[in-house]
Each structure stands twice: as C-alpha cells, then as structure tokens.
C-alpha positions in Angstrom: -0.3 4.8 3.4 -0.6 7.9 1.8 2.1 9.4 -0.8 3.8 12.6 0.9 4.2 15.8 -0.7 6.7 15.2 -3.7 5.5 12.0 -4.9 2.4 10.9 -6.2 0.6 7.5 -6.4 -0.6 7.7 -10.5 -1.9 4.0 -10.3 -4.7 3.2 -8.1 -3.8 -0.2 -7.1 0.3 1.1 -7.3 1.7 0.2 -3.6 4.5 2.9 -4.3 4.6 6.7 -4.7 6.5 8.0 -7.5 9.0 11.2 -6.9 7.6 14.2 -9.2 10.1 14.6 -12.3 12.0 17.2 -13.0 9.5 20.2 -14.3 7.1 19.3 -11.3 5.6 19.2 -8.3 2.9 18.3 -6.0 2.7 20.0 -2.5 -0.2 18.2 -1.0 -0.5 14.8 0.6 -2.1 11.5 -1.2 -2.2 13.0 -4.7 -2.1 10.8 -7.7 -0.3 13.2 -10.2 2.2 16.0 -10.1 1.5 19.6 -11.7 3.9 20.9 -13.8 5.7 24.5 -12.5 4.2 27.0 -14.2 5.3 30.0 -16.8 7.7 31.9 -15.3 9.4 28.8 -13.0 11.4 25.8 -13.4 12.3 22.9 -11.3 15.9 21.0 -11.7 15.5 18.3 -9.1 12.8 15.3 -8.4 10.5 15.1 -6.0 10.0 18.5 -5.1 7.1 20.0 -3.6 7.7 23.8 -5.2 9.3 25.2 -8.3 11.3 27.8 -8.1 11.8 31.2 -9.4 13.2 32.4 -12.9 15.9 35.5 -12.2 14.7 38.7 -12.1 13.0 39.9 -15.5 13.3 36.4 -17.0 10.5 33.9 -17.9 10.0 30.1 -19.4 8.2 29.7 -22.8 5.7 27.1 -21.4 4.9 25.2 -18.5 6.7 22.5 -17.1 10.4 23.7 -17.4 12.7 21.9 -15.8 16.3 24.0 -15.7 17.4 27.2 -15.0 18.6 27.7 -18.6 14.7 27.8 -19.3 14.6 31.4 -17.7 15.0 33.6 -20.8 14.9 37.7 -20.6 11.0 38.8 -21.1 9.9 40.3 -24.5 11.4 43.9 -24.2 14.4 42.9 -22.4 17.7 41.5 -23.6 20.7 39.5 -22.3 23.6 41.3 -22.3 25.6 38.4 -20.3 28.9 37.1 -22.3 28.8 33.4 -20.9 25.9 30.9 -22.5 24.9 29.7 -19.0 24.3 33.5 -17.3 21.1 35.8 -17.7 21.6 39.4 -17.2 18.5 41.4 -19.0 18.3 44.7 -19.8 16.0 47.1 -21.0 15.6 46.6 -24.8 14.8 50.3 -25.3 17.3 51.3 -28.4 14.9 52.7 -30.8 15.4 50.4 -34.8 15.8 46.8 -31.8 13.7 44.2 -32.0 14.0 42.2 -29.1 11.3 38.9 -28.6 11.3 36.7 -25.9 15.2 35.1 -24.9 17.1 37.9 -26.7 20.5 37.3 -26.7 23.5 40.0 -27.9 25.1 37.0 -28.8 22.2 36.1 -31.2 21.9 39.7 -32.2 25.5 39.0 -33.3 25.5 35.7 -35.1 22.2 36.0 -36.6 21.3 32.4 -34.7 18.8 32.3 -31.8 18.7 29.3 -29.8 15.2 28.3 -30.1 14.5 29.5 -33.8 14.2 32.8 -35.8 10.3 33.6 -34.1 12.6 34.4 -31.1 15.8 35.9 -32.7 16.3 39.5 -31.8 17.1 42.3 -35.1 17.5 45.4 -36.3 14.3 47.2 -37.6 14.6 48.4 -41.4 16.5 51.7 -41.6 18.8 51.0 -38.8 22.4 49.6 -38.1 24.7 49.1 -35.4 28.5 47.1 -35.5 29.8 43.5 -34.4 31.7 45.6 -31.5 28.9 47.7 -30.2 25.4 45.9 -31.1 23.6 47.8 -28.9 24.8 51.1 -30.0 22.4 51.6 -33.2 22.1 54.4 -35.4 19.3 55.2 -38.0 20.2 55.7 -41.4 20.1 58.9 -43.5 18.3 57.0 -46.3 17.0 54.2 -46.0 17.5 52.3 -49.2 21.6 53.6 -48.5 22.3 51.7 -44.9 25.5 50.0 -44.1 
C-alpha cells in the first residue's frame, strides 16, 4: 500500500512508512523521502505534510529548521523583544548599528550572540549608545575620544 502524505517509505523492500522528522515534510502520496522545509520555515512536529511560516520579518539560517526559535529577525532588522522565546523585529535603521541576521538588543547588550560573533549585532566605529537605551546611539565628536 502506498505511504500517505507525511510519511515516506526510504527502503524499497520496507513494509512500513516512516513519519517525516521534525524539519520536514512530504506532501505527496508513495514517496520514499521527506524534503526538508525550506529558508524562511520550520516544522516542530512529525509527520507533517507542510512547514510552516517564520513571524513576520523573521527567517531560518538554513533549511531544514525544526522550531520556531529558528525564526530569527532578517539582516536589517532587530529584536527588540525582552523574553528569549519572543521575536519582535524592528527596523534596524539607527545610523553607527550593525545589525546581521538574528539581532538581538539583548546581544547588543552583552556582547554574546547566540549563534556566534558572524551574527552579533554592534556599534560601527565612531559611535556609542548606553546599557539603558541601546538603541538610542549618538556619533561621536572625535572619533579617537568616544565613550
């Protein structure tokens, strides 16, 4: 009998269909592999036969994500959200802010992004802002005297 849409049959000869993990899916009948969700879309559960949607102005790194927590804010944006587990990007638009893909104030303010320095956001050279108001940046007078 063929496999239905969220499982797939990888071995030939295999008398059972196997659920797709979590980070895939297959939407058509007698397949023998899943696909993993693509950029931009995660799936949490098995067996599925869609992924689903990062939030608004969010993306994955790669393909194949499986949890929401995947969904970071797009290069340009940044996540202005105070708990680990929430996404709320905004426009990264403060001229002296560097803001790479899964910006975080909170990494902005410990100097420690998640997934490595390539993605931690900072303040161009000339520039400064405070632990209380990181967004609020100013540009130095000089810029070998900066705060």
């Amino acid at each position: 009998k063929p496999c239905p849409p969220g499982t797939a049959q990888p071995l030939g000869a295999s008398l059972e269909c196997q659920p797709c993990p979590k980070g895939g899916y297959q939407n058509l009948w007698a397949s023998t592999s899943c696909k993993r969700c693509e950029r931009g879309k995660y799936q949490d559960t098995e067996g599925s036969t869609q992924c689903k949607e990062c939030p608004a102005h969010t993306t994955t790194l790669g393909f194949g994500s499986s949890a929401l927590l995947e969904c970071g804010c797009k290069a340009g944006r940044i996540n202005i959200a105070n708990a680990s587990e929430a996404v709320a990007c905004t426009l990264c638009e403060q001229r002296g802010l560097y803001c790479p893909f899964s910006s975080s104030v909170q990494a902005l303010k410990t100097d420690r992004a998640p997934l490595g320095s390539k993605y931690q956001p900072a303040l161009q050279p000339g520039f400064y802002s405070t632990m209380n108001a990181p967004l609020v940046i100013f540009q130095c007078a000089e810029e070998w005297f900066c705060p």
